[in-house]
C-alpha positions, 0 to 999 in steps of 0.5 A: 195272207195264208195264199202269200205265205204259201207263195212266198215258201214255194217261190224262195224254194223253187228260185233257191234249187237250180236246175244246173249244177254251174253257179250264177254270178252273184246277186242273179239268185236274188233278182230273180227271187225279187222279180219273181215274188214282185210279180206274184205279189202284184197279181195276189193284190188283185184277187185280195180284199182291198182295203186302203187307197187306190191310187191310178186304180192300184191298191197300196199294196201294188204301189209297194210291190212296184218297187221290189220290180224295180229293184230286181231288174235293176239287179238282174241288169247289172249283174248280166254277164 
């Protein structure tokens, strides 16, 4: 829990600073922020102790994140420029 609080600081920290100083078109900051974390959080399910259900070999805790993904690309794609 304490490696995903960390992630989770430095992962919102390092989307929310842009290297440039032009602004994104709006809701790019969010997808990339929901995609990032969907994918820490996918890998971190695997170096956690599992607890629950597996289900086609992923944890719950992969099922839920597998949303979150969707959800960013789906933001990122409508946002494109």
């Amino acid at each position: 829990m304490l490696i995903a609080a960390i992630l989770f600081v430095h992962l919102k920290k390092s989307v929310m600073v842009s290297p440039t100083n032009h602004s994104t078109r709006g809701g790019r900051t969010c997808a990339l922020f929901l995609i990032l974390y969907g994918i820490a959080r996918f890998s971190l399910e695997f170096i956690r102790e599992q607890h629950g259900v597996f289900f086609y070999g992923l944890s719950e805790g992969q099922w839920l994140t597998i949303p979150v993904l969707i959800a960013g690309v789906i933001l990122w794609w409508k946002t494109k420029k």
